[in-house]
C-alpha positions in Angstrom: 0.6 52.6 -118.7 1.0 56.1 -119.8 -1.1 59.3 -119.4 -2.3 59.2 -122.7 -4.2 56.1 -122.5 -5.3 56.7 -119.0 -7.3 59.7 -120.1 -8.7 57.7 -123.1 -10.2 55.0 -120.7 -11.5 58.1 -118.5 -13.5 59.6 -121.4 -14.5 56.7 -123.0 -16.0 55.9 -119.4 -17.4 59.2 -118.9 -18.8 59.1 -122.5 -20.5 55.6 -121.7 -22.3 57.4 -118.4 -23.4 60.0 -120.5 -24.8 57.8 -123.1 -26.3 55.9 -121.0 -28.2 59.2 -119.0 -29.1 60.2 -122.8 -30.9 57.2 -123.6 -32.6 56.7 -120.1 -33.8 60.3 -121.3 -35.1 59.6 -125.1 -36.8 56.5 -123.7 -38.5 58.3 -121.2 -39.6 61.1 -123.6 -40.0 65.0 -122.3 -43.6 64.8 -121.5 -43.0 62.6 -119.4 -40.0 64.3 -117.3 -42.2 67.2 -117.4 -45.3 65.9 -116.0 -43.6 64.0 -113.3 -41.2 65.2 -111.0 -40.0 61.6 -110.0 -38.3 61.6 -113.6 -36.9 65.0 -113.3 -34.6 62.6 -111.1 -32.4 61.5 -114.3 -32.0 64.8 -115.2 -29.6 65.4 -112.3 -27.4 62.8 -112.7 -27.4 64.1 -116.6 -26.5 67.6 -115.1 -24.0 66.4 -112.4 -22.4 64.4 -114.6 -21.7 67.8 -116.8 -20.5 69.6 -113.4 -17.8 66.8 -113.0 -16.8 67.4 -116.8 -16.7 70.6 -116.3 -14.6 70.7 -113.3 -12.4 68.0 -115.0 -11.6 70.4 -117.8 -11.4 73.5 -115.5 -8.7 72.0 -113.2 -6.5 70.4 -115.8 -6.6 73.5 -118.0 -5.2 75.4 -115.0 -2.6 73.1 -113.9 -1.1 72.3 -117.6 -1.1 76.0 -117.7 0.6 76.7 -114.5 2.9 73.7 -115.3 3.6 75.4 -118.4 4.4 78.8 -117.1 7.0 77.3 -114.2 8.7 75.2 -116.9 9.6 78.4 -119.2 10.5 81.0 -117.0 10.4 82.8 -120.1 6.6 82.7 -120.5 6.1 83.3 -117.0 7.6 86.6 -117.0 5.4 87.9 -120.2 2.2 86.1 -118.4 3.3 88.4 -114.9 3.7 91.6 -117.4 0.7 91.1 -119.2 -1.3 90.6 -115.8 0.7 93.8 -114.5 -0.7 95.6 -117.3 -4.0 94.4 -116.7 -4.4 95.1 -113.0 -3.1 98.6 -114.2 -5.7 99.0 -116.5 -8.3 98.3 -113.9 -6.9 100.5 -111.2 -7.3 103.2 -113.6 -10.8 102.3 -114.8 -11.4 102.4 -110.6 -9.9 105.7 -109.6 -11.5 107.6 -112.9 -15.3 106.4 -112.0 -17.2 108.0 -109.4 -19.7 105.9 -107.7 -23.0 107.5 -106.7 -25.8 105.7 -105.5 -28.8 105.5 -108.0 -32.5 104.4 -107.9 -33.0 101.5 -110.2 -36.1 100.8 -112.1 -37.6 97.9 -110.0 -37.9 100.2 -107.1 -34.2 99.1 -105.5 -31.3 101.1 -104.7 -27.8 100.4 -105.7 -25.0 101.3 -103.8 -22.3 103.9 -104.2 -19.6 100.6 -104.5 -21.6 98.9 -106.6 -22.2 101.5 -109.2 -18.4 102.4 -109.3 -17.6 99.1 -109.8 -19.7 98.8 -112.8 -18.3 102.3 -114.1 -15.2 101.2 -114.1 -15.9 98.0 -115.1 -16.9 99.5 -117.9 -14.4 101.9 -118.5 -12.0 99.5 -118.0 -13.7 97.5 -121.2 -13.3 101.4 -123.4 -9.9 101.4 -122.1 -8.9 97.7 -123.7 -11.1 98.4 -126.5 -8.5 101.6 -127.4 -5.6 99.8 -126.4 -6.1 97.1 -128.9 -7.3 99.6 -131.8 -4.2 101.6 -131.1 -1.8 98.3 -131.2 -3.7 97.2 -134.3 -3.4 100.3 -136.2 0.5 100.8 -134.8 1.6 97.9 -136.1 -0.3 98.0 -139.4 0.9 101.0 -140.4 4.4 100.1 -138.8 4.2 96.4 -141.3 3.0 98.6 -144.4 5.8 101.5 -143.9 8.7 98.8 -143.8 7.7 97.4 -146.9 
């Protein structure tokens, strides 16, 4: 039997379970679930259901993509670069902010950390925003002088 039809089986089953959950739901009706907490019961196995889905997708997402980068060596090195360039990005964004500790409005306190990690969080954000406007506008007026 081959992968392919293994994962059909798996989400046909999985689509079953959910089905079934949905129905169990409809017949029970919201009211119901809201007036009594022994039906709010159903809902977590609705929920959990969607965590397992969830973590399905998340972990075979990651591995075909990590297969995928092994396999062409190629891809890997652009994926490293691009990273590279990244973490770069977000060094500068840290080392350009200046974290000072502020008063919030609910009374609390944020720390020095905290605040520079938002600063450059959001510098970090400007940073990419230029970068891709720059890119954009190189290579526009780069395709419309070579024609």
């Amino acid at each position: 039997m081959n992968i392919q039809k293994i994962i059909k089986i798996v989400a046909l089953v999985i689509g079953l379970i959910a089905v079934f959950f949905l129905v169990r739901i409809m017949m029970i009706g919201d009211e119901a679930i809201e007036a009594d907490p022994a039906n709010q019961g159903i809902l977590s196995g609705f929920a959990n259901l969607a965590y397992v889905v969830l973590a399905i997708a998340t972990i075979s997402a990651v591995v075909f993509s990590l297969v995928n980068l092994v396999s062409h060596p190629d891809k890997l090195k652009k994926a490293l670069m691009s990273l590279g360039v990244f973490a770069l990005v977000l060094a500068i964004a840290w080392f350009a902010s200046s974290g000072e500790e502020r008063l919030l409005s609910d009374g609390t306190t944020l720390s020095e950390g905290g605040s520079q990690l938002i600063e450059a969080g959001i510098k970090a954000f400007y940073i990419l925003i230029l970068l891709a406007a720059g890119l954009m506008l190189f290579f526009g007026v780069k395709k419309m002088l070579s024609k």
